[in-house]
Backbone as JSON, one array per atom type, in Angstrom:
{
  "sequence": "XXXXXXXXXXXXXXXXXXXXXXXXXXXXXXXXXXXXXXXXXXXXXXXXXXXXXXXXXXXXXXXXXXXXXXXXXXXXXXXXXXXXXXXXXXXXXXXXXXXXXXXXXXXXXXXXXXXXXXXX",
  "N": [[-278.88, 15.47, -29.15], [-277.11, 14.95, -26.42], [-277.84, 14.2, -23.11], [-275.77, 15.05, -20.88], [-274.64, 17.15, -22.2], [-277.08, 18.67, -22.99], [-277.69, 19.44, -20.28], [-275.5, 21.13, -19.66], [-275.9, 23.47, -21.59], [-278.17, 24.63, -20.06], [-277.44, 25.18, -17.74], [-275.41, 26.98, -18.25], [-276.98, 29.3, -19.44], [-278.81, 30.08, -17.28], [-276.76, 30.5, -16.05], [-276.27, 32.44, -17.27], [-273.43, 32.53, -18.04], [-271.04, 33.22, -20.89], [-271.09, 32.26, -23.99], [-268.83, 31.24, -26.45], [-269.21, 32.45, -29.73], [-269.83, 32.58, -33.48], [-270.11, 34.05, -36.35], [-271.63, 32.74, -39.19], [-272.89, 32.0, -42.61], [-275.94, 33.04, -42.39], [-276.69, 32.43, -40.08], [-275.82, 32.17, -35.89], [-273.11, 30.26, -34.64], [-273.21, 28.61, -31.64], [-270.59, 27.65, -28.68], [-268.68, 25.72, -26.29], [-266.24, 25.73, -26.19], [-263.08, 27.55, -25.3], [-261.72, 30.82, -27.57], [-261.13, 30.51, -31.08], [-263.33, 28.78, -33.3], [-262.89, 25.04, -34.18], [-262.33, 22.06, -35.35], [-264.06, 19.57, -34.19], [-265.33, 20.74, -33.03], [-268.63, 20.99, -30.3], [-271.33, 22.29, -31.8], [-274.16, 24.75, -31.62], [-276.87, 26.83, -32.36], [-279.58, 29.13, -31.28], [-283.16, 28.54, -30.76], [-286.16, 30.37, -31.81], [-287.27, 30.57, -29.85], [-285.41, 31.28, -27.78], [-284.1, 28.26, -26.9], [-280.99, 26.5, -27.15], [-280.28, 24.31, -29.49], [-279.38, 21.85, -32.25], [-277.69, 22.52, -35.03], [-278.74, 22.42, -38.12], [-277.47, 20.04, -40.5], [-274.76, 20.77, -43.4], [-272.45, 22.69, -45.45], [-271.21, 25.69, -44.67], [-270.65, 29.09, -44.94], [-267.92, 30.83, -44.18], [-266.13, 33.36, -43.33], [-263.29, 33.07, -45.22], [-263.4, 30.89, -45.77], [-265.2, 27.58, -45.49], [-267.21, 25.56, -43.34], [-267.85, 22.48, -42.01], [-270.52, 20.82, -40.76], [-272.08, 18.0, -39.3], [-274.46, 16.64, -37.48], [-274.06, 18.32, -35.47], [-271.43, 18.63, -34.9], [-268.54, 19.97, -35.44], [-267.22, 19.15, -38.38], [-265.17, 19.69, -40.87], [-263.07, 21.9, -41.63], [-262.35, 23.75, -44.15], [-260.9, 25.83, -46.71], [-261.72, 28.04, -48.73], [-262.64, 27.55, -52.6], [-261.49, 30.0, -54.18], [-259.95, 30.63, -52.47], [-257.81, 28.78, -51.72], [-256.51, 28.33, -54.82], [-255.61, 30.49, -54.92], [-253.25, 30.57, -52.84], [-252.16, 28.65, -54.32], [-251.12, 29.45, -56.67], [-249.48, 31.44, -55.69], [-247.28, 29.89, -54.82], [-246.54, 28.66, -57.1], [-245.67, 30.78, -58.47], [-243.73, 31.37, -56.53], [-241.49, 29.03, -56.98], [-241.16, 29.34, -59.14], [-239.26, 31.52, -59.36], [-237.71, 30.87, -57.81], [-236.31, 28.89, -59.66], [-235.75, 30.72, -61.77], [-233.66, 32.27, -60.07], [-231.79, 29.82, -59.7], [-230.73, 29.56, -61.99], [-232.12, 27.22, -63.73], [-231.86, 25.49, -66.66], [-234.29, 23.87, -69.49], [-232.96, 21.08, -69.88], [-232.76, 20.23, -67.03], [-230.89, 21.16, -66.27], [-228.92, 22.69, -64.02], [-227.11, 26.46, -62.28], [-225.27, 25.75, -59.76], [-223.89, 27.38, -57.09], [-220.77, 27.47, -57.04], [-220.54, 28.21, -59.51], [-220.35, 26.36, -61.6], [-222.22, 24.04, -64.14], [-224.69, 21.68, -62.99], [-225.53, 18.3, -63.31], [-229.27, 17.48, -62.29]],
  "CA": [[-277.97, 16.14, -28.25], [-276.39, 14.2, -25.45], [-278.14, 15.01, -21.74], [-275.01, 15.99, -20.33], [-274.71, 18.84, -23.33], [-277.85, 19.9, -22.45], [-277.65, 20.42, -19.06], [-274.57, 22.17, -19.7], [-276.16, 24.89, -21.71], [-279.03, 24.95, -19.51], [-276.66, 25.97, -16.81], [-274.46, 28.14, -18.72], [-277.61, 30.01, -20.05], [-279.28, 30.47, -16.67], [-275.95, 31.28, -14.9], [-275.45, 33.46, -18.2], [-272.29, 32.22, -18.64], [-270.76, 33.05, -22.11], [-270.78, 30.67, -24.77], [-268.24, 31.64, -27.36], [-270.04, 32.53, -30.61], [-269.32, 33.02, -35.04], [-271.21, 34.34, -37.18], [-271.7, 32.13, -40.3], [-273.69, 32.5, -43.58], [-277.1, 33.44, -42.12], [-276.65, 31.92, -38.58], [-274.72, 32.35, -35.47], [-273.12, 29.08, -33.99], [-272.51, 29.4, -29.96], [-269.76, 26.89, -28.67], [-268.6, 26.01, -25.06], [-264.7, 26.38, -25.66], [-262.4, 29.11, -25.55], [-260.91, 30.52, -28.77], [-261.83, 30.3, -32.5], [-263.96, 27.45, -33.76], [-262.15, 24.01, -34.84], [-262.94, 20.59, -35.76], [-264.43, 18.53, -33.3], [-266.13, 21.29, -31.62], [-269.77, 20.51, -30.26], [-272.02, 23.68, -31.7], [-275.43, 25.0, -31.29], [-278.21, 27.76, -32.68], [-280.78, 29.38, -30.99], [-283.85, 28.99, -31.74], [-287.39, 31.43, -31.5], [-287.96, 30.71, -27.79], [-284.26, 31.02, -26.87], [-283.45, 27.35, -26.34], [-279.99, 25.7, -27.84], [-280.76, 23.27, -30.53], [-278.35, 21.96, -32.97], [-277.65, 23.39, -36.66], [-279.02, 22.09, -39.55], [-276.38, 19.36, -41.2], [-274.19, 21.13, -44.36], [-271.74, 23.35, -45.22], [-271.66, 27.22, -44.27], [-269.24, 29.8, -45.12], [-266.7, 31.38, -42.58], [-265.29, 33.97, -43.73], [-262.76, 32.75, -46.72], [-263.56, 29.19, -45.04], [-266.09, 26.72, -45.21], [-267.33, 24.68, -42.4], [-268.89, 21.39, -42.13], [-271.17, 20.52, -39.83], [-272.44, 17.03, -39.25], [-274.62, 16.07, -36.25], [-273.49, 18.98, -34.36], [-270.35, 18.8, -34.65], [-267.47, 20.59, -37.03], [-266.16, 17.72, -38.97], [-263.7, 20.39, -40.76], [-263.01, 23.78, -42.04], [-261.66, 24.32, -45.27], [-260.49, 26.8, -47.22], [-262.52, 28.27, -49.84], [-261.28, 27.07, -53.74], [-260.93, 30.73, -54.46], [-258.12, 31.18, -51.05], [-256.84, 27.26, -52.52], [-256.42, 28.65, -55.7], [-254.82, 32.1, -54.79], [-252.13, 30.15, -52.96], [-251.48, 27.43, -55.04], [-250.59, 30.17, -57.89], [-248.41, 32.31, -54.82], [-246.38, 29.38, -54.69], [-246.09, 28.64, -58.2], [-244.99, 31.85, -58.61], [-242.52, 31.32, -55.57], [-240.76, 27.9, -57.26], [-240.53, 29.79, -60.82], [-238.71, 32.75, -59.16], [-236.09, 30.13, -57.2], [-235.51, 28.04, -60.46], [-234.63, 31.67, -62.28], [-232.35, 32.7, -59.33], [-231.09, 28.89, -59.36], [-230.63, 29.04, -63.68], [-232.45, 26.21, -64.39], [-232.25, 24.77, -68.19], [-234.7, 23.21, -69.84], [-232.69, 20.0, -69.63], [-232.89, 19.6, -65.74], [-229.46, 21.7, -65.0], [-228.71, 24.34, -63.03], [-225.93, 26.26, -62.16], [-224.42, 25.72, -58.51], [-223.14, 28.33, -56.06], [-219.72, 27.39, -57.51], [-220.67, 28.83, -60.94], [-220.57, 24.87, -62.94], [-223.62, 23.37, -64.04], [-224.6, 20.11, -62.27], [-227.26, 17.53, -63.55], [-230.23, 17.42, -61.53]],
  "C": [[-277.91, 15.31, -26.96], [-277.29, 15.03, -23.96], [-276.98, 16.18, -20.99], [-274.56, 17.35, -21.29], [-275.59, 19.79, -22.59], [-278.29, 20.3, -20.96], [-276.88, 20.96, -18.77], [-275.12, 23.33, -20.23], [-276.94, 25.37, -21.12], [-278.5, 25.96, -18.0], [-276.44, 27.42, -17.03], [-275.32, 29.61, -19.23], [-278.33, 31.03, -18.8], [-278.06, 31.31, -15.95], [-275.22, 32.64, -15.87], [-274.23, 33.82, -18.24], [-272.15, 32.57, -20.42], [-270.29, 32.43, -22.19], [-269.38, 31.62, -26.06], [-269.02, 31.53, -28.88], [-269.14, 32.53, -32.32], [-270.13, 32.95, -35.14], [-270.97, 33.87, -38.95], [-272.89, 32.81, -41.27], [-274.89, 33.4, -42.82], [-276.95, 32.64, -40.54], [-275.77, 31.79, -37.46], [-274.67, 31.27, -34.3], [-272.54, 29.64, -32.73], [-271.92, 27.56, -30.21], [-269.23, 26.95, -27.2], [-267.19, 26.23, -25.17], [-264.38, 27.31, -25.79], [-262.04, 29.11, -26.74], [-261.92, 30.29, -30.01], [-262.27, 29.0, -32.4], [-263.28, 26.62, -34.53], [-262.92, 22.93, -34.71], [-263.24, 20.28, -34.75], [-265.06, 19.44, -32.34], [-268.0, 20.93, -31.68], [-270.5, 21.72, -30.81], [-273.59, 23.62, -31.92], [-275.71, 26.25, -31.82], [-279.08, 27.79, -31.53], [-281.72, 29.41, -31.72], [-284.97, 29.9, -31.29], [-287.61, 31.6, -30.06], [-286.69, 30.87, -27.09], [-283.58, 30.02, -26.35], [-282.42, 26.88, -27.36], [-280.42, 24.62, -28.56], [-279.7, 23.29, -31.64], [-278.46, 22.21, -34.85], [-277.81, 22.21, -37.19], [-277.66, 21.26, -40.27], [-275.81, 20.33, -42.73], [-273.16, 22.19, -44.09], [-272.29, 24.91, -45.3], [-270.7, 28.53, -44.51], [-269.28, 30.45, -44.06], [-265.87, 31.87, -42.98], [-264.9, 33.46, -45.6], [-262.57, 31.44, -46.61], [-264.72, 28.78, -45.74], [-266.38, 25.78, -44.04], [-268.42, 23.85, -42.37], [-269.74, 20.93, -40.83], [-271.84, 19.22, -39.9], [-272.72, 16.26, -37.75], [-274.34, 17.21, -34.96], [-272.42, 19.42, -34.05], [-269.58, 19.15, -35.79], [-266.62, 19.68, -37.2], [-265.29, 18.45, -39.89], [-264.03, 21.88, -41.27], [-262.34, 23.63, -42.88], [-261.16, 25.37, -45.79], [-261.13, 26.94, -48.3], [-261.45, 28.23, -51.43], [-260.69, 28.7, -54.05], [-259.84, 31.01, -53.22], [-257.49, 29.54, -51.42], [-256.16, 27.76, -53.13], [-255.09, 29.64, -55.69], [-253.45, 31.41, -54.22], [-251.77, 29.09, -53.62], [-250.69, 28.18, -56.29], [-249.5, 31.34, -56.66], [-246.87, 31.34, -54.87], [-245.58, 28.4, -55.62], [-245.0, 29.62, -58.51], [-243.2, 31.63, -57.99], [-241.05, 30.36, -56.45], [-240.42, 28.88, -58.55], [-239.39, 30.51, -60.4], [-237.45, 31.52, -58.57], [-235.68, 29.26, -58.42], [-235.03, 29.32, -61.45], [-233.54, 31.78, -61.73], [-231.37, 31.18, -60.13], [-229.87, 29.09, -61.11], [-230.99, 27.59, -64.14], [-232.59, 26.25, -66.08], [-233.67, 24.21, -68.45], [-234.43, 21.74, -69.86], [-232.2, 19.13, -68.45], [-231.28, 19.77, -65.14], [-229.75, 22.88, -64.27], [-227.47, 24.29, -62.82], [-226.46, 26.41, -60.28], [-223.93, 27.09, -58.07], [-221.48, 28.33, -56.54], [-219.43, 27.76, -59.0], [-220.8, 27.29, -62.21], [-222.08, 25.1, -62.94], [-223.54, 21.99, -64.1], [-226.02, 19.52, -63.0], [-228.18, 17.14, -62.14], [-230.59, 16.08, -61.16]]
}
């Protein structure tokens, strides 16, 4: 952890400033910006005696997220495969339903707004 970090939380702790917090799997990361937690933010754990110390390297779930942690810092947030999944089949769904409206063929026509059918 960088000096100037930690004499930021050392401040922020004595002048009991809030840190902005989440609560992950089993642990809850504090954070100095405003707002939900994103990539590139710096984060921190307490530990037994109350001092800031940084989390354990891996991933952690967040919600219907994942978040990576490396060094301290959130290198990204994902989306869990089951919330991937769920929309990748929403928007399957979506394309099937506009190539009924459209009348797609099997042989890559459709009809047109003008009632023909045009090759694709």
């Amino acid at each position: 952890m960088k000096l100037k970090t930690k004499i930021a939380l050392k401040l922020a702790k004595e002048l009991r400033l809030n840190l902005s917090s989440v609560q992950l799997d089993d642990i809850t990361l504090e954070y100095m910006e405003e707002g939900n937690l994103r990539e590139g933010y710096e984060v921190f754990v307490t530990d037994e005696e109350g001092a800031f110390i940084l989390p354990e390297d891996g991933e952690y779930a967040y919600g219907e997220k994942t978040v990576v942690i490396e060094s301290g810092i959130v290198i990204s947030i994902n989306e869990n495969e089951k919330q991937e999944l769920k929309k990748k089949r929403q928007k399957e769904k979506k394309r099937s339903r506009l190539r009924t409206t459209l009348g797609n063929t099997d042989q890559g026509n459709s009809k047109c707004r003008c009632g023909n059918v045009c090759k694709q």
